[in-house]
C-alpha positions as CSV (number, residue, x, y, z in Angstrom):
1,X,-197.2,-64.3,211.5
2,X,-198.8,-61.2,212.3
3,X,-201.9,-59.9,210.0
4,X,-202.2,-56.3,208.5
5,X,-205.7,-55.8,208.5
6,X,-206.6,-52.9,205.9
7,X,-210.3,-52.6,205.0
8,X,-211.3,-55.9,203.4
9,X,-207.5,-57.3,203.1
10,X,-206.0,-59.3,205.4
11,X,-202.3,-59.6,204.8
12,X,-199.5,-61.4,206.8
13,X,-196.2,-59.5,207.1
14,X,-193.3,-59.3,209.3
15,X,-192.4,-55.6,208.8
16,X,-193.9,-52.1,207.9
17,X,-192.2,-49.5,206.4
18,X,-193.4,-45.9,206.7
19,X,-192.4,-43.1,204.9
20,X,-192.0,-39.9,207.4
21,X,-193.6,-36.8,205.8
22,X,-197.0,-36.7,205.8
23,X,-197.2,-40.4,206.9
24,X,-195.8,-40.2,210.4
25,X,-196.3,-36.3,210.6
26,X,-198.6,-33.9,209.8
27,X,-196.4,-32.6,206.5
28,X,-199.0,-29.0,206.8
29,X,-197.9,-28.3,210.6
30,X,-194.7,-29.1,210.3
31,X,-193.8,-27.8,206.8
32,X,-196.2,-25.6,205.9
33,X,-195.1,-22.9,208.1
34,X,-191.2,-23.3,206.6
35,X,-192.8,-22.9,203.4
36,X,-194.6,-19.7,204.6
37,X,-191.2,-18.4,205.9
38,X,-188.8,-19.6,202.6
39,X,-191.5,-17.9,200.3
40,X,-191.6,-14.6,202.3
41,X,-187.9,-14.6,202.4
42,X,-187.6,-15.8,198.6
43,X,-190.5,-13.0,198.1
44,X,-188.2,-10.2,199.8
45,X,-185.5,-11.2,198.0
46,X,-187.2,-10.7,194.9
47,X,-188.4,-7.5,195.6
48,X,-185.0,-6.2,196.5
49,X,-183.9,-6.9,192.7
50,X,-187.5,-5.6,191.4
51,X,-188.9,-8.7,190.2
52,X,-191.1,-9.9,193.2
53,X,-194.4,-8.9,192.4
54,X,-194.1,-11.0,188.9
55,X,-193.1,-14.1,190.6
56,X,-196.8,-16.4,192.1
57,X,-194.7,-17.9,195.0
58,X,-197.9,-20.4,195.7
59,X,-196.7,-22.4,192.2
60,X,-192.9,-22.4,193.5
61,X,-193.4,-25.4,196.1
62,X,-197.1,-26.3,195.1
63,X,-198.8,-24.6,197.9
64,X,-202.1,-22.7,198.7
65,X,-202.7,-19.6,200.4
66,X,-205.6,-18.1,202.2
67,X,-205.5,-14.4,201.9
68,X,-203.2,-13.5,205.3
69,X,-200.3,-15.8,202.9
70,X,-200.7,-18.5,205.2
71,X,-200.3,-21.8,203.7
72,X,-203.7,-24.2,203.6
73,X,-202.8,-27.0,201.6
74,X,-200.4,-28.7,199.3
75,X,-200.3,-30.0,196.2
76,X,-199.5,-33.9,197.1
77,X,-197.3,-34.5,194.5
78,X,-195.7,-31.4,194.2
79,X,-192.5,-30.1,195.6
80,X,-193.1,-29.8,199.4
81,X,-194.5,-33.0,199.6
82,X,-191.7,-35.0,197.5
83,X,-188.6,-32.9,196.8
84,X,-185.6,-33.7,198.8
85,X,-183.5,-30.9,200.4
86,X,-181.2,-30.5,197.6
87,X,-183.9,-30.6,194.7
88,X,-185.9,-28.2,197.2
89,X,-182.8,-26.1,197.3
90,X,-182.3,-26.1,193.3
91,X,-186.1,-24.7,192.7
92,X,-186.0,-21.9,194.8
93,X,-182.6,-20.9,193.7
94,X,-184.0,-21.1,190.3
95,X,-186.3,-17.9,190.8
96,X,-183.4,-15.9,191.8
97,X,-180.8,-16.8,188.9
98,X,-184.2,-16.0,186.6
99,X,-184.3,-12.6,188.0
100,X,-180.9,-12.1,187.3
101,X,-178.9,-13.5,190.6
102,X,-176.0,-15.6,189.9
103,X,-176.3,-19.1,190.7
104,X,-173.8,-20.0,193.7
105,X,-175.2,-16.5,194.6
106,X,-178.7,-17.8,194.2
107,X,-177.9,-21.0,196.2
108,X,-176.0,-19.0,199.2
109,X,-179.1,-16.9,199.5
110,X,-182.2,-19.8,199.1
111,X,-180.0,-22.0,202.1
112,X,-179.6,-18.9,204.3
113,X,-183.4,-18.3,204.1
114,X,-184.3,-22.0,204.4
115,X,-182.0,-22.6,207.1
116,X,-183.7,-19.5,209.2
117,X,-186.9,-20.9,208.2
118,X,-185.9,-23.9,209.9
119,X,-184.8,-22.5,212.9
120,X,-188.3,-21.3,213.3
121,X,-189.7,-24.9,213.2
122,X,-187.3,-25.9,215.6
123,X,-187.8,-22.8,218.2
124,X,-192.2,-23.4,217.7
125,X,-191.6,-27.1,217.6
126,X,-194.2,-27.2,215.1
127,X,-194.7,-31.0,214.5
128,X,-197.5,-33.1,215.3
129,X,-198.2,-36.8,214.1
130,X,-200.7,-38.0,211.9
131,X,-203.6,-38.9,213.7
132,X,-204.2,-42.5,215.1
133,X,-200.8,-43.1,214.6
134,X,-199.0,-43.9,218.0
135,X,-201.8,-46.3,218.7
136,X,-200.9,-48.2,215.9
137,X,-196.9,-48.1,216.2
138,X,-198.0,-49.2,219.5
139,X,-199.8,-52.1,217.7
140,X,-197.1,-52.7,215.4
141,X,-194.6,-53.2,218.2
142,X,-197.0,-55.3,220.6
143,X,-196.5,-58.0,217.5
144,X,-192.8,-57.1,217.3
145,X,-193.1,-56.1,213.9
146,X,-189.5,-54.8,212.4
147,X,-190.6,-51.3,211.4
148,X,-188.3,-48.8,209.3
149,X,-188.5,-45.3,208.5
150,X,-187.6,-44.3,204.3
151,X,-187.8,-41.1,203.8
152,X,-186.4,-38.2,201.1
153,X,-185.0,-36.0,203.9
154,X,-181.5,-35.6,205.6
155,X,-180.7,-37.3,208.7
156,X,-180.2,-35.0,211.1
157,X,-183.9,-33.3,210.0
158,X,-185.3,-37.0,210.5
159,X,-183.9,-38.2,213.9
160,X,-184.9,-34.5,215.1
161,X,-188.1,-35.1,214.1
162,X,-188.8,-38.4,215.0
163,X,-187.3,-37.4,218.8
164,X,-189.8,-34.5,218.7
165,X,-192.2,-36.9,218.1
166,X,-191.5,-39.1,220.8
167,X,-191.5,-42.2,218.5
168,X,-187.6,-42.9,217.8
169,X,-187.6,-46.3,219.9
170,X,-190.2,-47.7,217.6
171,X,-188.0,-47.9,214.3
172,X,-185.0,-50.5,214.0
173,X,-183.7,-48.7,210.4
174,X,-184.5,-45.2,209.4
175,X,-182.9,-44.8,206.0
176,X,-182.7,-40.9,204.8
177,X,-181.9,-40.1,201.4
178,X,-178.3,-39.2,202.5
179,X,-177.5,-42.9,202.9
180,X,-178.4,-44.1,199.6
181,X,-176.9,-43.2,196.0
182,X,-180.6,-43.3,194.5
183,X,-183.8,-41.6,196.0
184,X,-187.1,-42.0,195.6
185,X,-188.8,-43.5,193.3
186,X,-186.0,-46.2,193.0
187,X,-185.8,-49.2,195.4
188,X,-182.4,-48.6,197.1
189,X,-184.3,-47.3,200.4
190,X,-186.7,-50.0,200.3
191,X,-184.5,-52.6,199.8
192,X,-181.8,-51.5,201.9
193,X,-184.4,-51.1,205.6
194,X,-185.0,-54.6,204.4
195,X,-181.6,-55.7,204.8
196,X,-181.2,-53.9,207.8
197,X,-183.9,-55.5,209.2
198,X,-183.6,-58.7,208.1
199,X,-187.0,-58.8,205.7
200,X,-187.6,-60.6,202.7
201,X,-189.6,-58.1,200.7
202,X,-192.5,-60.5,200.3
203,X,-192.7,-60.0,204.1
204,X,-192.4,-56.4,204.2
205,X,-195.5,-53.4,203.1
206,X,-194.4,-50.2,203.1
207,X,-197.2,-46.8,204.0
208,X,-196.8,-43.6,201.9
209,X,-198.6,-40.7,201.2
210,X,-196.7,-40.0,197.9
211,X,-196.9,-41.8,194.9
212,X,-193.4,-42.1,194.7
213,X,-193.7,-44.1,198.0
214,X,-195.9,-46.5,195.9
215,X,-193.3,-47.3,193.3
216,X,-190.5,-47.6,195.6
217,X,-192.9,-50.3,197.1
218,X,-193.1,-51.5,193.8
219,X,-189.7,-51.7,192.3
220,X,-188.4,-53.7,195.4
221,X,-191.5,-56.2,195.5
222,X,-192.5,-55.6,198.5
223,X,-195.6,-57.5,200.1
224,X,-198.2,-54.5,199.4
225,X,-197.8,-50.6,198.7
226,X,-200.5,-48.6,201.5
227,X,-201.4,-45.0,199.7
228,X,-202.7,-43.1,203.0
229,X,-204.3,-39.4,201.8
230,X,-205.4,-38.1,204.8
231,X,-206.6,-34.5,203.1
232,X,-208.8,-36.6,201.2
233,X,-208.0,-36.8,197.4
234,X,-206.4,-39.9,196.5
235,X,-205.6,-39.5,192.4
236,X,-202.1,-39.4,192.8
237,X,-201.9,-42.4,194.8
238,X,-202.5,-44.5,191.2
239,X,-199.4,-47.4,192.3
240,X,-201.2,-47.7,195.5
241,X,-202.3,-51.3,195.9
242,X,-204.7,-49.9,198.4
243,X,-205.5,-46.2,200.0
244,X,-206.8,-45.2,203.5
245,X,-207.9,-42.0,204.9
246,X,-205.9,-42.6,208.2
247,X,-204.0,-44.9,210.2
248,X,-207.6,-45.6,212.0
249,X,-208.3,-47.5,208.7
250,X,-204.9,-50.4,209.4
251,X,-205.1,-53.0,212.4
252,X,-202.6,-55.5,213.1
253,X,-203.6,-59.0,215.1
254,X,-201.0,-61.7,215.4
């Protein structure tokens, strides 16, 4: 059986699960600049009714700004890093209905903006991976490990994504939070790429940069839960059986 080599562990599995933002891609180049766009169109909005300049848009998705409004960093387990579309949808729609909007108003205006937002990422094709990554995918399929994708966003996001990527014909199951009744931090993801790819969970770890990634690692039973904080702090990785800096940090040897 092929080993997952992960500092001073050595653990045998048969499959990896990955979660996609900020594990496979860079979740700052790929969603930071949407953010920057959805909070200068939520801004405008809010200046329109009056109410913009009481409103710090950094605290809306848990981001930081330099002082051009670019966004430098993320709060890891805040909003842009673990809210699905929908939830996404419901907190930026929130500070519109606050400053008087209705709220199927609110929520026509917040998926106009976001959807032009994007657009943007789409036209830029801002994504990059993770670094280190494809050599270890590359590693990962040499010992025909089952890999999986589990991820809080849509489908058609994720297989766009993943294309853009270039690293599509590497997963056997990607399971978006559109094909399950539950989300993250519940098992039904984890336990239902296992089915697909006929894992026993014991067999199975599962890399996340979330700690909700963690407990859905957890709650199913799989093998071992692989926190990866590539910005550095690692606090809210406390489920994590173990945490890495980078995919430089995993081998796998059969």
């Amino acid at each position: 059986m092929p080993l997952l080599h992960v500092k001073d562990l050595s653990v045998p599995c048969q499959g990896i699960l990955f979660d996609k933002d900020g594990t496979l891609l860079d979740l700052l180049a790929t969603w930071g600049s949407w953010a920057e766009e959805v909070l200068l169109g939520l801004g405008n909005e809010l200046a329109l009714i009056g109410t913009g300049s009481h409103v710090d848009l950094s605290k809306v998705l848990g981001t930081s700004h330099n002082a051009e409004g670019k966004v430098i960093g993320y709060d890891p387990a805040g909003p842009l890093s673990m809210a699905t579309t929908e939830e996404s949808y419901g907190i930026l729609a929130w500070q519109l209905y606050t400053a008087g909007v209705p709220w199927n108003e609110a929520l026509v205006r917040v998926k106009a903006i976001a959807k032009d937002a994007m657009n943007g990422i789409r036209g830029r094709h801002t994504i990059e991976p993770l670094p280190d990554l494809l050599p270890f995918l590359q590693q990962c399929a040499d010992a025909s490990l089952q890999l999986g994708v589990v991820t809080s966003d849509g489908d058609k996001t994720t297989g766009e994504q993943l294309d853009l990527l270039g690293i599509t014909g590497y997963f056997h199951t990607i399971v978006t939070r559109d094909r399950v009744s539950n989300g993250k931090p519940d098992p039904e993801m984890a336990e239902t790429a296992c089915r697909e790819l006929g894992l026993l969970p014991e067999q199975t770890v599962i890399i996340g940069d979330s700690n909700a990634d963690m407990q859905l690692g957890k709650g199913a039973g799989l093998r071992l839960s692989v926190g990866i904080s590539s910005a550095g702090a690692a606090g809210h990785l406390q489920d994590a059986d173990i945490v890495v800096s980078g995919f430089h940090e995993l081998r796998i040897t059969c």
